[in-house]
NUGU-996512 format. One record per residue (C-alpha): residue in one letter; x, y, z. Coordinates in steps of 0.5 Angstrom, whole numbers, padded with zeros to 4 digits, always signed. Layout:
residues N
AXYZ ...
END
This chain:
residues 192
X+0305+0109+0084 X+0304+0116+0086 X+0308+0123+0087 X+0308+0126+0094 X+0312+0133+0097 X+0315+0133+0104 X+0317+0139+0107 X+0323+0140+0112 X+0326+0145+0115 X+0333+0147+0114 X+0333+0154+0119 X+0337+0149+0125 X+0342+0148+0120 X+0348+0153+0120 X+0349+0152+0113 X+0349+0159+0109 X+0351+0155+0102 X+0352+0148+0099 X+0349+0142+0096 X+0344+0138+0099 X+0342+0130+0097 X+0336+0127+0099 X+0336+0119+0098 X+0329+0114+0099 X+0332+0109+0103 X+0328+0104+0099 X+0329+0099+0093 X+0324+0100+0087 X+0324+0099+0079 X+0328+0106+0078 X+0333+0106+0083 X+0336+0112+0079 X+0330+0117+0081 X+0330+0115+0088 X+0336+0121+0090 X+0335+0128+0089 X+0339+0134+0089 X+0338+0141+0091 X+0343+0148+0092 X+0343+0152+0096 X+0346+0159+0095 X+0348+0165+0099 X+0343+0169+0101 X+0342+0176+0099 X+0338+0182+0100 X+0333+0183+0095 X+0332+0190+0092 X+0326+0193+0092 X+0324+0198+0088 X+0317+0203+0091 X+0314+0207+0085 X+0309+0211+0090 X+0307+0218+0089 X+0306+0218+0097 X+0303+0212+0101 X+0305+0213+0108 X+0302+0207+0110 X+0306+0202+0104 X+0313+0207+0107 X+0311+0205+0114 X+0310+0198+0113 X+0316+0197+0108 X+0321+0201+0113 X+0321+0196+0119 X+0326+0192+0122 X+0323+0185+0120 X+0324+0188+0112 X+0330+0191+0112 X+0333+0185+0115 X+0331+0181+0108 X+0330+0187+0104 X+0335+0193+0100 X+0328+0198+0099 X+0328+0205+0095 X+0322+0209+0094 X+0322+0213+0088 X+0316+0218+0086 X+0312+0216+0080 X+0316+0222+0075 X+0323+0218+0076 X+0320+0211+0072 X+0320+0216+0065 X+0324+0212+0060 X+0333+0213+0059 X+0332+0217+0053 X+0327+0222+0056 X+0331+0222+0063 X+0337+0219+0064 X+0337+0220+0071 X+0332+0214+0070 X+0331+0209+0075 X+0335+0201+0071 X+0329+0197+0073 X+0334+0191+0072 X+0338+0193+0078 X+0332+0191+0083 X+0328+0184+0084 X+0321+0188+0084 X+0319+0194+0083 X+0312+0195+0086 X+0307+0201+0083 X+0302+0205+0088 X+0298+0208+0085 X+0303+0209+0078 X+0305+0205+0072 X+0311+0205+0067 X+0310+0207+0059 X+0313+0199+0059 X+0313+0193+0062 X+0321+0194+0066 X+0325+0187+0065 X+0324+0185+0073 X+0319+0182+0078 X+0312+0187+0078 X+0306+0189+0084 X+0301+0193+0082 X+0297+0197+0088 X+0291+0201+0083 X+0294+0200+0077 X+0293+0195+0071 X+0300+0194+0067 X+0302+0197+0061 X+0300+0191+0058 X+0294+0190+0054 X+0293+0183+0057 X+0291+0185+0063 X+0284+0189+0064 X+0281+0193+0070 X+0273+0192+0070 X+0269+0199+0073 X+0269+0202+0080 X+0265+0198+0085 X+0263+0199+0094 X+0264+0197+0098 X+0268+0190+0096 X+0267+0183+0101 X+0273+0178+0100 X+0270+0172+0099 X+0276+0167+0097 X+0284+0167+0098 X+0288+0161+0094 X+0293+0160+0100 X+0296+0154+0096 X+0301+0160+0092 X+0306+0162+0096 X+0304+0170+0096 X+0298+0169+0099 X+0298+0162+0103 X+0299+0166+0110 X+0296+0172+0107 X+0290+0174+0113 X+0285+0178+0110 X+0279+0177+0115 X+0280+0185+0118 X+0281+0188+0111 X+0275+0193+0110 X+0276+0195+0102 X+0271+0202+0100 X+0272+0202+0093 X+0275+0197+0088 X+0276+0193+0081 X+0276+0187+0080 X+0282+0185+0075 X+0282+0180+0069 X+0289+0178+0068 X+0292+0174+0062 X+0290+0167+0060 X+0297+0165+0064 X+0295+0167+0070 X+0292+0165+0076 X+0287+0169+0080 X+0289+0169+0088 X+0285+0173+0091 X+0276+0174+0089 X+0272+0179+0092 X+0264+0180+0091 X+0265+0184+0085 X+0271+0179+0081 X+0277+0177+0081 X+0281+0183+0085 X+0289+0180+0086 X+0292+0176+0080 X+0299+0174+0079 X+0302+0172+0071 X+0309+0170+0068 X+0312+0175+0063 X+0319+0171+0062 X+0323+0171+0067 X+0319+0175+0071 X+0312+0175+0075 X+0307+0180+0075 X+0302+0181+0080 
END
């Protein structure tokens, strides 16, 4: 007895939605497990929000073809996060599948997907250690599917810190001064 994944690809299919059945074509004790359903629902944009008090390279590199083709993205300045009784022109956080903070963080955790660039969540579960340099990556966990063809060979990091993320969460990335790239579940929502 054992477990096995198998990986297939559907990109040849001209298929946008639907259900799929896998079936083994074997006989076993259990014949029950022996079929498997998926669902595959219309694909969207995912909305992306960039909180970022100017990063040209971050801007540069989320505006390309390859991005929109998969991506709605919005840049807002670190001033627009302020919470709705303070700034009712305040960003609605739930309207975007991830909101990325350079440099920045909001006063809470908002109710989607987070990144953090230079900043620990609000949160007291996640802590920054000091400022070091230069930082040598040393490991990435390439069997998360954030950083499996994440390539950080060229990469040249002049000051860090390393990171320490809840006890939920999983460290993908290590450098000589710590873990520097973690991820961790809030909910329903992933915060990295």
């Amino acid at each position: 007895q054992s477990d096995q994944g198998l990986r297939f690809s559907l990109k040849d299919l001209a298929v946008d939605s639907g259900s799929f059945r896998v079936e083994l074509d074997r006989s076993d004790q259990l014949m029950l497990d022996n079929q498997a359903y998926a669902t595959l629902r219309p694909g969207r944009p995912i909305h992306v929000l960039v909180v970022t008090p100017g990063n040209r390279a971050l801007e540069k590199s989320l505006s390309t073809v390859a991005v929109r083709s998969l991506a709605s993205v919005r840049f807002e300045s670190p001033d627009m996060i302020a919470t709705k009784p303070a700034n009712p022109s305040a960003i609605r956080f739930e309207d975007f599948d991830l909101a990325i903070f350079d440099q920045c963080k909001p006063t809470e955790m908002p109710p989607t997907n987070t990144l953090f660039i230079g900043e620990a969540p609000p949160s007291n579960d996640w802590s920054f250690g000091e400022a070091s340099g230069p930082i040598q990556l040393i490991d990435v966990d390439r069997s998360h599917p954030m950083t499996s063809f994440l390539e950080m060979g060229n990469i040249r990091i002049v000051e860090g810190k390393s990171i320490t993320p809840p006890e939920s969460g999983q460290i993908l990335i290590r450098a000589n001064n710590g873990p520097v790239f973690a991820v961790a579940p809030r909910g329903p929502y992933q915060d990295a």
